[in-house]
C-alpha positions as CSV (number, residue, x, y, z in Angstrom):
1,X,0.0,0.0,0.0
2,X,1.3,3.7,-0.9
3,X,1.3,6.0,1.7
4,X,1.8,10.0,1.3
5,X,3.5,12.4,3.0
6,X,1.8,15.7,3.2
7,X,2.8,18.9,4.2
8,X,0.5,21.9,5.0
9,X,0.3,25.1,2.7
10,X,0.2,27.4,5.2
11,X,4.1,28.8,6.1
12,X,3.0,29.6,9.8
13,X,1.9,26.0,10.3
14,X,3.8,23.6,7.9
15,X,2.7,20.6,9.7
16,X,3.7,17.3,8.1
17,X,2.4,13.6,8.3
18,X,1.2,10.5,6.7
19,X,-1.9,9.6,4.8
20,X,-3.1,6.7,2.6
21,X,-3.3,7.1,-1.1
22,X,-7.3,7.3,-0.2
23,X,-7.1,9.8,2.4
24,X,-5.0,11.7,0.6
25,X,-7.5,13.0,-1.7
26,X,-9.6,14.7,1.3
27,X,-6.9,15.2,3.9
28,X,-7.2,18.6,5.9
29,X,-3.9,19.6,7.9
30,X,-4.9,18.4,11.9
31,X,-3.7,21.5,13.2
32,X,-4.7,24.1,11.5
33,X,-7.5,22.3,9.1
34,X,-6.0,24.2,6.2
35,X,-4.8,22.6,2.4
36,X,-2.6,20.4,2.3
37,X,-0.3,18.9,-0.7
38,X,1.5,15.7,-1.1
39,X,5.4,16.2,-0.8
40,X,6.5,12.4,-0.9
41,X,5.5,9.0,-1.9
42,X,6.1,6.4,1.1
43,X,6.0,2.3,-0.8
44,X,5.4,0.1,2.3
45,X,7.3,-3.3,0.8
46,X,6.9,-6.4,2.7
47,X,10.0,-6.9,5.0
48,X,12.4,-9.0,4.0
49,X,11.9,-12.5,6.3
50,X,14.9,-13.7,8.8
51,X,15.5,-17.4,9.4
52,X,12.7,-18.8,11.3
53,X,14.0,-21.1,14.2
54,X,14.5,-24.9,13.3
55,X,11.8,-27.2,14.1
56,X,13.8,-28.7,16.9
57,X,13.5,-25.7,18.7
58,X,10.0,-25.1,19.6
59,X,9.0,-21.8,21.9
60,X,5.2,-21.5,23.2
61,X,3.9,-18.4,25.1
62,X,1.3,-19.1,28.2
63,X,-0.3,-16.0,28.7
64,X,-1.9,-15.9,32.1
65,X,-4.6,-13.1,33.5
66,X,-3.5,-10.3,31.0
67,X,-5.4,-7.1,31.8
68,X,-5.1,-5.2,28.6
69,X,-6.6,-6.5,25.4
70,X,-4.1,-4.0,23.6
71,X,-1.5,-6.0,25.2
72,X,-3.0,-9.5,24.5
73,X,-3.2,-8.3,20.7
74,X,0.7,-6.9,20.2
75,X,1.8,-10.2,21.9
76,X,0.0,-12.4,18.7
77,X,1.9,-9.3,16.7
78,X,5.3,-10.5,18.1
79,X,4.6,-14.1,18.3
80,X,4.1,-14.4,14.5
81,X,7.2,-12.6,13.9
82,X,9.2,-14.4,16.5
83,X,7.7,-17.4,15.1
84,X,6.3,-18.6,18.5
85,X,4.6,-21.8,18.2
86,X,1.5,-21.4,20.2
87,X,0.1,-19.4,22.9
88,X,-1.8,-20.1,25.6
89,X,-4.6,-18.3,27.1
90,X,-5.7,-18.7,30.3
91,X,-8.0,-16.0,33.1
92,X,-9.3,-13.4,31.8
93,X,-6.9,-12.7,29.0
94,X,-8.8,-11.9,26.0
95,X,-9.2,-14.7,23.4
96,X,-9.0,-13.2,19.6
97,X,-13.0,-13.8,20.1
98,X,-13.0,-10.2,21.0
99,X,-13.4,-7.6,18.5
100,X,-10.7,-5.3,19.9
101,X,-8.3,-7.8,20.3
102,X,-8.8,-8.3,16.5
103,X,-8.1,-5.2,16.2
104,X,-4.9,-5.1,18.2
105,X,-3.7,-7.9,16.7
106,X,-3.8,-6.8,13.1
107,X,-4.8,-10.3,11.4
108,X,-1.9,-12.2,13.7
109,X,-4.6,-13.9,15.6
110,X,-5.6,-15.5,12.6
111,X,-2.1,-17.3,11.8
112,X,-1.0,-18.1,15.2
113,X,-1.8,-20.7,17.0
114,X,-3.4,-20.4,20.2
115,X,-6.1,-21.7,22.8
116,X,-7.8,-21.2,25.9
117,X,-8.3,-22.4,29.1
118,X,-9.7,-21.0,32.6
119,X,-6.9,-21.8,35.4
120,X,-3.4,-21.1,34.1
121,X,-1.8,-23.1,36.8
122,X,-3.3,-26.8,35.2
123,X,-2.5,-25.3,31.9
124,X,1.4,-25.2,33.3
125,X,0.9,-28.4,34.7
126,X,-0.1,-29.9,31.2
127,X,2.4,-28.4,29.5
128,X,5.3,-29.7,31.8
129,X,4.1,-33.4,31.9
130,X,4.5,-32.7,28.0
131,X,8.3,-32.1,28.4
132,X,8.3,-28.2,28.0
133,X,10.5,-26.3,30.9
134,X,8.9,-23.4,32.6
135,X,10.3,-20.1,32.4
136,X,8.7,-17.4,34.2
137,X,9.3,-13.5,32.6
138,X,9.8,-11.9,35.6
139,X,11.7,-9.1,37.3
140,X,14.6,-10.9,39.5
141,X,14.6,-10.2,43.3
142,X,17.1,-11.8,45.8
143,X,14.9,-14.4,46.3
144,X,14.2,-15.4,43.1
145,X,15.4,-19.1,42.6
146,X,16.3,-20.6,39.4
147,X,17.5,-17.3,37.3
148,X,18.8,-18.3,33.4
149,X,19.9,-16.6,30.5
150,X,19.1,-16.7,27.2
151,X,22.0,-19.2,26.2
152,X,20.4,-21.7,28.9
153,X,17.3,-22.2,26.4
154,X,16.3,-25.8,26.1
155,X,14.7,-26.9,22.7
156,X,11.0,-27.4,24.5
157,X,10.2,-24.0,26.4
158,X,6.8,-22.2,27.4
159,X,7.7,-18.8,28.5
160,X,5.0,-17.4,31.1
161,X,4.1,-14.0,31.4
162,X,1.9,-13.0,34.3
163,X,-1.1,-10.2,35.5
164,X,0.4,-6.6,35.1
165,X,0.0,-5.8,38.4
166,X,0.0,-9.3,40.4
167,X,2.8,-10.9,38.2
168,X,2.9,-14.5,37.6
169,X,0.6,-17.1,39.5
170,X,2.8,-18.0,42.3
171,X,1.5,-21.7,41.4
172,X,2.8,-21.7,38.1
173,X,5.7,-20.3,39.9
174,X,6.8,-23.3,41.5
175,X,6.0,-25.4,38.5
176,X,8.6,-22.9,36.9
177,X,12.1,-24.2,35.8
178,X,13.5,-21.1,35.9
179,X,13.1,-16.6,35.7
180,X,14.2,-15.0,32.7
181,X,14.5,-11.1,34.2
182,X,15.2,-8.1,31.6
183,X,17.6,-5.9,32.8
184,X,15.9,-2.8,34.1
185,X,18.8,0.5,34.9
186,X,16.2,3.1,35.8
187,X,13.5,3.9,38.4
188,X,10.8,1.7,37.5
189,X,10.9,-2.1,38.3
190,X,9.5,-3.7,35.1
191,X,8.5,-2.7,31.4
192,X,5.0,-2.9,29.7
193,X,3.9,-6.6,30.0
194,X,3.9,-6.8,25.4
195,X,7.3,-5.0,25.4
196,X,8.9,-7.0,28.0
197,X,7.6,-10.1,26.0
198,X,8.7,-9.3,22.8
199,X,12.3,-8.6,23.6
200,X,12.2,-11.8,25.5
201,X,10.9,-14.0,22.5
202,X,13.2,-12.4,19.8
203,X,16.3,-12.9,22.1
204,X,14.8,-16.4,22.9
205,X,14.4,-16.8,19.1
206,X,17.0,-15.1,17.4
207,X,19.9,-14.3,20.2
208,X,20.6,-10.9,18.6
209,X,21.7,-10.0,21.9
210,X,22.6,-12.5,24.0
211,X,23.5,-10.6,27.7
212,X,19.8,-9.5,27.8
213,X,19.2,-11.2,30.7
214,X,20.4,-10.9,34.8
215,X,22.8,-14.1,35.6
């Protein structure tokens, strides 16, 4: 899809931004609702695709009591690009049932893989009896047992990512084989619940970065 850049007549205002090729033709400048006139041509190609992660290597998401549909829907975003195998819904995380989900999502809920269930800690407990390990995504404290890196990945692995506020279920946290903790420098303890998951899966993935964890 082509997407213009257009600039406003007016020299007091000049305000610049993007618009499809079909809102182009009736565009008005937002801040000062004057004429506006197309000053590039933006081509949105379709990305060039990385080395997806060999079958041997198989990573699944278990998504447990996520508050924010917006959330919910950017982790399907990431998980297709990551190329995460399946995620798991469990609580009242939004399923891709939901129209804003579907929204949030951008059509990745219809490629990836994905299913429900209602209690988050039985969902754990199925998926170790199946011979994934448990990693939690959580911030590390000095009592946190089990802490691993990215290099410590085994070739079956459900990362967990728990409530925004509550973190993860403290009984999928003693099912867990281990905390995977992002490095946090600044005030604030812990990042967005999507971002913190998408940096986790791509360095899970892809290792562009490997010291992106605490030891």
């Amino acid at each position: 899809m082509a997407y213009f850049f257009l600039q406003c007549v007016d020299e007091a205002c000049r305000f610049r931004f993007p618009a499809s090729a079909a809102e182009a033709t009736t565009a008005r400048c937002p801040r000062c609702r004057g004429p506006v006139v197309a000053v590039a041509e933006a081509s949105r190609e379709r990305p060039l695709h990385g080395d997806a992660p060999g079958d041997e290597r198989v990573l699944v998401g278990l998504l447990d009591n996520i508050r924010s549909i917006h959330n919910t829907g950017s982790m399907f975003r990431t998980a297709d690009g990551a190329g995460v195998r399946h995620l798991y819904l469990a609580g009242i995380t939004a399923t891709p049932d939901h129209s804003r989900l579907a929204k949030a999502a951008l059509g990745a809920h219809e490629v990836v893989n994905w299913s429900y269930g209602p209690n988050a800690v039985e969902l754990a407990g199925a998926l170790s009896a199946d011979g994934y390990q448990l990693w939690a995504l959580e911030p590390r404290t000095p009592s946190s047992p089990n802490g691993v890196t990215v290099d410590e990945r085994p070739a079956r692995l459900a990362l967990v990512v728990g409530n925004e506020r509550a973190g993860v279920d403290p009984g999928i946290m003693a099912l867990c084989d281990g905390v995977l903790s992002l490095p946090m420098t600044g005030q604030k303890t812990s990042l967005n619940a999507a971002v913190a998951f998408g940096i986790a899966v791509y360095s899970l993935q892809f290792r562009a970065t490997t010291p992106v964890v605490h030891p």
